[in-house]
Backbone as XML, in Angstrom:
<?xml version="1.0"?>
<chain id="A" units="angstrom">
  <residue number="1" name="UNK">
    <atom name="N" x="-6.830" y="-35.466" z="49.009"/>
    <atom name="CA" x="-6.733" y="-36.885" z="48.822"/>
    <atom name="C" x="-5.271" y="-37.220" z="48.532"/>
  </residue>
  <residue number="2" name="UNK">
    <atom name="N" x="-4.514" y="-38.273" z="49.012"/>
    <atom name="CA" x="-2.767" y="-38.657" z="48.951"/>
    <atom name="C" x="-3.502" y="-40.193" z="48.013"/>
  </residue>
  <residue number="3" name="UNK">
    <atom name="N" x="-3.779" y="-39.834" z="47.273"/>
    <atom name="CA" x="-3.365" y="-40.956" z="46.377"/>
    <atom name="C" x="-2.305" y="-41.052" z="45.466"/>
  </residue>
  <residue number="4" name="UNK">
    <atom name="N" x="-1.623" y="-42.402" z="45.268"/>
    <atom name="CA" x="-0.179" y="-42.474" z="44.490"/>
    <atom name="C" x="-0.752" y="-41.785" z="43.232"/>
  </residue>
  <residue number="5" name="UNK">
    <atom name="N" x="0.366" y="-41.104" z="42.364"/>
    <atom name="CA" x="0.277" y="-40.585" z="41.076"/>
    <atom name="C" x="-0.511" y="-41.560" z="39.893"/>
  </residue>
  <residue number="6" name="UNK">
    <atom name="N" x="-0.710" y="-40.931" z="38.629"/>
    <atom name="CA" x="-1.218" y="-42.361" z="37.847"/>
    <atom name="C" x="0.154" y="-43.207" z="37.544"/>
  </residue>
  <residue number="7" name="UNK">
    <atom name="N" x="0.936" y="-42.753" z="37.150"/>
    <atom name="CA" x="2.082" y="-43.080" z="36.656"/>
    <atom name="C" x="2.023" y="-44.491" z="37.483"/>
  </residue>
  <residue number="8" name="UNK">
    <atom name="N" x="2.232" y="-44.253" z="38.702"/>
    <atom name="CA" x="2.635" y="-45.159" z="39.331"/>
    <atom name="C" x="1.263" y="-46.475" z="39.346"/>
  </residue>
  <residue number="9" name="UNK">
    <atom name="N" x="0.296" y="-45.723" z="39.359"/>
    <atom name="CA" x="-0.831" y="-46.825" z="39.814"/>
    <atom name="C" x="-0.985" y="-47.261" z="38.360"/>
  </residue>
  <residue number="10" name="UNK">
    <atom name="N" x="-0.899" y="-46.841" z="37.166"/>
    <atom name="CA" x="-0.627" y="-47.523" z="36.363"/>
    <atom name="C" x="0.791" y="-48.681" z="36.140"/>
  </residue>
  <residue number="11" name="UNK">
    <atom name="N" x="1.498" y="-48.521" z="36.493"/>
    <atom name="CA" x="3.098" y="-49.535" z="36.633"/>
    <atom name="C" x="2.133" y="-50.283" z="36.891"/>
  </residue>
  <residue number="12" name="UNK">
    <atom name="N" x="1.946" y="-50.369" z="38.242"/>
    <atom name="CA" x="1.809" y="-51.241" z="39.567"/>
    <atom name="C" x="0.883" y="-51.917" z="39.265"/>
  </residue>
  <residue number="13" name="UNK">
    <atom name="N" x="-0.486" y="-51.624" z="38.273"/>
    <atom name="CA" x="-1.678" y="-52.353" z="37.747"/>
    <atom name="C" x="-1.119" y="-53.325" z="36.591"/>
  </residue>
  <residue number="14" name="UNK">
    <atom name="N" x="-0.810" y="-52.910" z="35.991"/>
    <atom name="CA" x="-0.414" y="-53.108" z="34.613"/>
    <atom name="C" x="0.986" y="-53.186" z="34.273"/>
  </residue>
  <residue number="15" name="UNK">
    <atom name="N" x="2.510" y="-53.403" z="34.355"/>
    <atom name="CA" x="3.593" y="-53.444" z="34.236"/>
    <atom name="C" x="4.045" y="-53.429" z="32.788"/>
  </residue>
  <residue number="16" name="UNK">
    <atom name="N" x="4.578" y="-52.526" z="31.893"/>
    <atom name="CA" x="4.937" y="-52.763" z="30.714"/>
    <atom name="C" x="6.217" y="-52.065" z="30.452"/>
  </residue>
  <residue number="17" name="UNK">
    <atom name="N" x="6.863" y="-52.416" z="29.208"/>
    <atom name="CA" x="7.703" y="-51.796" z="28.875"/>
    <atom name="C" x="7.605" y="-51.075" z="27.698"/>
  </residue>
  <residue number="18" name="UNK">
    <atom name="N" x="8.357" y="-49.587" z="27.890"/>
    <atom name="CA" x="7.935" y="-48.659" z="26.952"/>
    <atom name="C" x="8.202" y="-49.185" z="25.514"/>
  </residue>
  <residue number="19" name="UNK">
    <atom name="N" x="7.427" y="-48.771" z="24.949"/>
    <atom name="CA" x="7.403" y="-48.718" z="23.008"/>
    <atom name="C" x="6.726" y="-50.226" z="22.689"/>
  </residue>
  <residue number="20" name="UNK">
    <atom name="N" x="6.063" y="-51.068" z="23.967"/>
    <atom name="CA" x="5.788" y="-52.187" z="23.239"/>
    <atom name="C" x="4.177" y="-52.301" z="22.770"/>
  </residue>
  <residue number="21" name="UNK">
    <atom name="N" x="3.319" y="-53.096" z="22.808"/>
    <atom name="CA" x="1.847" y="-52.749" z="22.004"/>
    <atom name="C" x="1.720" y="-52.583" z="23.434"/>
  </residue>
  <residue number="22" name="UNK">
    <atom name="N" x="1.367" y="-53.596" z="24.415"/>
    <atom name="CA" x="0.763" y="-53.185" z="25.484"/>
    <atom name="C" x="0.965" y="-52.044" z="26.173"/>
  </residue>
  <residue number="23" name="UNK">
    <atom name="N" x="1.994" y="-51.598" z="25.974"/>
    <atom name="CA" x="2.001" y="-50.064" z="26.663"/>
    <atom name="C" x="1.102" y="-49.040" z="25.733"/>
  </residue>
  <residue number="24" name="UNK">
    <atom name="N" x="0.867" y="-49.103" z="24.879"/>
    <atom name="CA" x="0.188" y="-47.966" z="23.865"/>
    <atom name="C" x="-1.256" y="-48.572" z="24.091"/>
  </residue>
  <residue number="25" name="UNK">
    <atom name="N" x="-1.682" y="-49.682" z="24.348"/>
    <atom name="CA" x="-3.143" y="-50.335" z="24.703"/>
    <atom name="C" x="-3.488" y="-49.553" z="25.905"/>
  </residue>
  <residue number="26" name="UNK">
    <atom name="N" x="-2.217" y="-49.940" z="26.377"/>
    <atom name="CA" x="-3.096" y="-49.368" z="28.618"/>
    <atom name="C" x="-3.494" y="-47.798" z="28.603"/>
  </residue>
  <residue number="27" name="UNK">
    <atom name="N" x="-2.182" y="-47.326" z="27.580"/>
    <atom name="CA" x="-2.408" y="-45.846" z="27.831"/>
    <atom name="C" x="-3.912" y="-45.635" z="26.810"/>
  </residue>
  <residue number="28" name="UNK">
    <atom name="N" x="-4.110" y="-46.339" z="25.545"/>
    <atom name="CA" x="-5.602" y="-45.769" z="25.600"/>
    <atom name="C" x="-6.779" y="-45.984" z="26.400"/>
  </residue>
  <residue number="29" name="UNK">
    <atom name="N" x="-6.384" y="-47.187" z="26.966"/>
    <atom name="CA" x="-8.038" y="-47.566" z="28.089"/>
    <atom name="C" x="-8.069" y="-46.601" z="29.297"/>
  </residue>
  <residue number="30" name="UNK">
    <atom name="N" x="-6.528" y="-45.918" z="29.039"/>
    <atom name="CA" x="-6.572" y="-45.022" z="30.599"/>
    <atom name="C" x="-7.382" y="-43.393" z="30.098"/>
  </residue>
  <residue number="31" name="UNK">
    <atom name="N" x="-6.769" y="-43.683" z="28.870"/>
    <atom name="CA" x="-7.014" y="-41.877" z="28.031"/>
    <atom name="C" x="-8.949" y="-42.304" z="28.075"/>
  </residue>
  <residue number="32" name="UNK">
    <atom name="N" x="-9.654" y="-43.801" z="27.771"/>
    <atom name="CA" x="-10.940" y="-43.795" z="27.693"/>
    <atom name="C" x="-11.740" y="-43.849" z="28.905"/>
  </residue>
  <residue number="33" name="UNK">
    <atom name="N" x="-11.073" y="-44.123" z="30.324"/>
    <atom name="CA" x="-11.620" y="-44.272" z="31.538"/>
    <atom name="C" x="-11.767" y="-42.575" z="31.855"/>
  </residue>
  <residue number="34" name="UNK">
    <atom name="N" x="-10.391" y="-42.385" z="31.406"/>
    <atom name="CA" x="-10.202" y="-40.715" z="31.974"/>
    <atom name="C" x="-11.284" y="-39.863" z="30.994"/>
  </residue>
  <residue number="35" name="UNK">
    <atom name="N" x="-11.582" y="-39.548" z="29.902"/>
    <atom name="CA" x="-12.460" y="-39.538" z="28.940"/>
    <atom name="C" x="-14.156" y="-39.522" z="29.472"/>
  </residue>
  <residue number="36" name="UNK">
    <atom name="N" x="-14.323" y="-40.789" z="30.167"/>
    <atom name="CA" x="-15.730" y="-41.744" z="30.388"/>
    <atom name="C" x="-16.000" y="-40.630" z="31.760"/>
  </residue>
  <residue number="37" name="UNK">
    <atom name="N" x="-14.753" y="-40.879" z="32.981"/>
    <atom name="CA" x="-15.397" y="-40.435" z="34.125"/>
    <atom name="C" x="-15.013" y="-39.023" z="34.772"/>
  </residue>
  <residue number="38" name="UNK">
    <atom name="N" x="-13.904" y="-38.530" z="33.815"/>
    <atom name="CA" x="-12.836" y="-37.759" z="33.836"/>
    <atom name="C" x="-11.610" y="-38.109" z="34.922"/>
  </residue>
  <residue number="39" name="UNK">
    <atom name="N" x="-11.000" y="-36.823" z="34.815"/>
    <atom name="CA" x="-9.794" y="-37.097" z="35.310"/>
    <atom name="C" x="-9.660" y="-37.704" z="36.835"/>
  </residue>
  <residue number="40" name="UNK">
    <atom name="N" x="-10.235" y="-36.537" z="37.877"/>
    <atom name="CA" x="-9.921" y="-37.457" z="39.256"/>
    <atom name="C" x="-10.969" y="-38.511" z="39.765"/>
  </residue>
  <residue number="41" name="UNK">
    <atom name="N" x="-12.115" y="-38.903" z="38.854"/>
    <atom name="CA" x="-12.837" y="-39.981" z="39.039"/>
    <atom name="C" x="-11.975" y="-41.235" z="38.291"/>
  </residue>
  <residue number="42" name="UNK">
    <atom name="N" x="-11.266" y="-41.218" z="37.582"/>
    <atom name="CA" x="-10.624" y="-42.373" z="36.998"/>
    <atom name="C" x="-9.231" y="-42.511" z="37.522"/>
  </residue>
  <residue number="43" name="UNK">
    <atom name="N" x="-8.760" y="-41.399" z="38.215"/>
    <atom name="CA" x="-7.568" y="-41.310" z="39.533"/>
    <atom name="C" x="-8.150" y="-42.212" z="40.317"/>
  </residue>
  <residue number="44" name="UNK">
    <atom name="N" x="-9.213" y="-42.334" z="41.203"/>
    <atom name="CA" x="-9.646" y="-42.989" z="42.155"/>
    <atom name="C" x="-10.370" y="-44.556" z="41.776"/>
  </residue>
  <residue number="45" name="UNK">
    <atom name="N" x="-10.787" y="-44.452" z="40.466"/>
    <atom name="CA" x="-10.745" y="-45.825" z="39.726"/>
    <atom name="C" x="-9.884" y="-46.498" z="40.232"/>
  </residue>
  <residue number="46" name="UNK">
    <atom name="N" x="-8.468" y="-46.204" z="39.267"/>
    <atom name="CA" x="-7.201" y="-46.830" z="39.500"/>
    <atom name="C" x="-6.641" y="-47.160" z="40.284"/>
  </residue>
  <residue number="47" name="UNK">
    <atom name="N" x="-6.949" y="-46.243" z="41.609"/>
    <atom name="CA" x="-6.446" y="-46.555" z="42.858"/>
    <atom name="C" x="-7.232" y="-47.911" z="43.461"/>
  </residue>
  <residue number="48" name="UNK">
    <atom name="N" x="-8.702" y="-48.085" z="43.209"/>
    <atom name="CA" x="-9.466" y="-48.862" z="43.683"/>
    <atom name="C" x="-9.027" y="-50.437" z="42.825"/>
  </residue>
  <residue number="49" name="UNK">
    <atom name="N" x="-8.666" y="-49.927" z="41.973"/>
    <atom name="CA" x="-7.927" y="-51.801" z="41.030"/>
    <atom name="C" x="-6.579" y="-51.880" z="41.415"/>
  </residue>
  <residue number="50" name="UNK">
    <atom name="N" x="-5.752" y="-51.327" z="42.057"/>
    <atom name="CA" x="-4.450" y="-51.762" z="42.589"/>
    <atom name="C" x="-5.050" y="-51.831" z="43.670"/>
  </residue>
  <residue number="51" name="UNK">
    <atom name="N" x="-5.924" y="-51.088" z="44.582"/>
    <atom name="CA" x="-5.888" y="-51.854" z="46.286"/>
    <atom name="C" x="-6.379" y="-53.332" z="45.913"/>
  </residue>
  <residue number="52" name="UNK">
    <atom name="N" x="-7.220" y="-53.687" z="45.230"/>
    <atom name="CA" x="-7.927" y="-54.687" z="44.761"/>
    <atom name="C" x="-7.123" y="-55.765" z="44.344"/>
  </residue>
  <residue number="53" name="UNK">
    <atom name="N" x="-5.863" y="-55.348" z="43.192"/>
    <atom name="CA" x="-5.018" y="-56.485" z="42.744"/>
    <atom name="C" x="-4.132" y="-57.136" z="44.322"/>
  </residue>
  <residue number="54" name="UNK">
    <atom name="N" x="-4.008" y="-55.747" z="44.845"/>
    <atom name="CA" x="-2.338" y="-55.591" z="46.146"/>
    <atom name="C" x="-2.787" y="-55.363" z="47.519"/>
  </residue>
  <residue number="55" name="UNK">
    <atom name="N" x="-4.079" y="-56.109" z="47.891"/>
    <atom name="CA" x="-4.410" y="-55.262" z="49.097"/>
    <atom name="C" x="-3.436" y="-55.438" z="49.795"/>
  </residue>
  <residue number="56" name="UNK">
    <atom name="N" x="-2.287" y="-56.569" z="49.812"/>
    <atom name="CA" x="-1.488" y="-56.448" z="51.295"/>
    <atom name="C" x="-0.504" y="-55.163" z="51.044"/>
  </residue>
  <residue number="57" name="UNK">
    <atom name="N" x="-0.077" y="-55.196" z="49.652"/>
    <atom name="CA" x="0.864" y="-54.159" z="50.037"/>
    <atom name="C" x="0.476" y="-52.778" z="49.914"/>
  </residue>
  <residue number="58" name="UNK">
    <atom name="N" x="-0.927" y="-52.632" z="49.565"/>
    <atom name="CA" x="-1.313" y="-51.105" z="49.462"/>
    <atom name="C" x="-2.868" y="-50.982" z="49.854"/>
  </residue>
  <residue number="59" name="UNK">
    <atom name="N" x="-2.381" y="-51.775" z="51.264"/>
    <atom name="CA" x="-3.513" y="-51.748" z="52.231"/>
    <atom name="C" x="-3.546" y="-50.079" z="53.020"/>
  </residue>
  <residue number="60" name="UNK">
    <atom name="N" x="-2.111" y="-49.483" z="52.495"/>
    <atom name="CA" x="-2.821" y="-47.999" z="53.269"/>
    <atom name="C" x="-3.141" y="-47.157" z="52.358"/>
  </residue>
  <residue number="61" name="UNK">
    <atom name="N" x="-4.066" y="-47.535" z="51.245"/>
    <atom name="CA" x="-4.982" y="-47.247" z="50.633"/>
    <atom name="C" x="-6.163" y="-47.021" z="50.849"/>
  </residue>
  <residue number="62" name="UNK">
    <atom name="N" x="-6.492" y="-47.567" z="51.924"/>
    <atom name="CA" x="-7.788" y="-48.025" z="52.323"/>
    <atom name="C" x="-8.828" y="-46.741" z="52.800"/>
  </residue>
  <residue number="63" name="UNK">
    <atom name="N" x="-7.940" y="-45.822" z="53.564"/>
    <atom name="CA" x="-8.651" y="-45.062" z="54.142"/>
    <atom name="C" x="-8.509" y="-43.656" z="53.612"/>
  </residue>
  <residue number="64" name="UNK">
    <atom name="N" x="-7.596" y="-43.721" z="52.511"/>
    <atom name="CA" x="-7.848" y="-42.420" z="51.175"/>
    <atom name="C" x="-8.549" y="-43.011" z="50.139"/>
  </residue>
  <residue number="65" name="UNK">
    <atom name="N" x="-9.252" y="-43.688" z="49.823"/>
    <atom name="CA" x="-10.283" y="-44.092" z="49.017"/>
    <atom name="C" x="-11.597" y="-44.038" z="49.736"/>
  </residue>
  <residue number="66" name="UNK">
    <atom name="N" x="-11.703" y="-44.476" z="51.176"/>
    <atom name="CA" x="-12.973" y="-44.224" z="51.926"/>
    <atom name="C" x="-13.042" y="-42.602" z="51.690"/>
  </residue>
  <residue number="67" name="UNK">
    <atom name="N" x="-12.293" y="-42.166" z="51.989"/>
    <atom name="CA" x="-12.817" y="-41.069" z="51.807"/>
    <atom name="C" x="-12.725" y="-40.266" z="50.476"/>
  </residue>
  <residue number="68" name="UNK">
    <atom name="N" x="-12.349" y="-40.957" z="49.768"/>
    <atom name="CA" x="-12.517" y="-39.970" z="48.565"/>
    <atom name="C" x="-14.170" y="-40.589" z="48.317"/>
  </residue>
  <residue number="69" name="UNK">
    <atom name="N" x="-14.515" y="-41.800" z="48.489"/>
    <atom name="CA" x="-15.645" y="-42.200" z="47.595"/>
    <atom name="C" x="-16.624" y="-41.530" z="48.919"/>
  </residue>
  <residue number="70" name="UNK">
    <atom name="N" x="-16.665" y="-41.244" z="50.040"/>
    <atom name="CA" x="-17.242" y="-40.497" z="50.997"/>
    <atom name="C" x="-17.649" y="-39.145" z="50.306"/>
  </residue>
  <residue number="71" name="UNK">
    <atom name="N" x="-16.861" y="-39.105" z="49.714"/>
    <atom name="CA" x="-17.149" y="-37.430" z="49.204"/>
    <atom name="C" x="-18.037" y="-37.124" z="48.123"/>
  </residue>
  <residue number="72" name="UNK">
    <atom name="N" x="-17.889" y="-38.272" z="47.318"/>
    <atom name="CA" x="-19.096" y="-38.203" z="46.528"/>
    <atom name="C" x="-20.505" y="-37.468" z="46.854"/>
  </residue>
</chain>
């Protein structure tokens, strides 16, 4: 699966700057998604709420998420 890193699909969802509250918020809802579904089910979460926020610009998303959720 070529999905972007979290790092990034977190920026790109969520935009913050380090040391402020919201950055220490996102990173726990990410530590509780990752937690809830584990790790590469909440990889492919994330990916699915940035194609969702950005479809135009990360419309070539589309067809590494079909298939990751294919695989299920």
């Amino acid at each position: 699966m070529k999905l972007p890193d979290k790092d990034l699909l977190l920026n790109e969802i969520v935009p913050t700057y380090k040391g402020d509250k919201s950055s220490f918020q996102r990173q726990e809802i990410i530590n509780l998604i990752e937690d809830y579904f584990g790790e590469h089910d909440a990889h492919i979460i994330l990916a699915i709420a940035l194609y969702f926020k950005r479809p135009q610009k990360f419309s070539w998303l589309y067809p590494h998420l079909k298939k990751a959720l294919e695989e299920v």
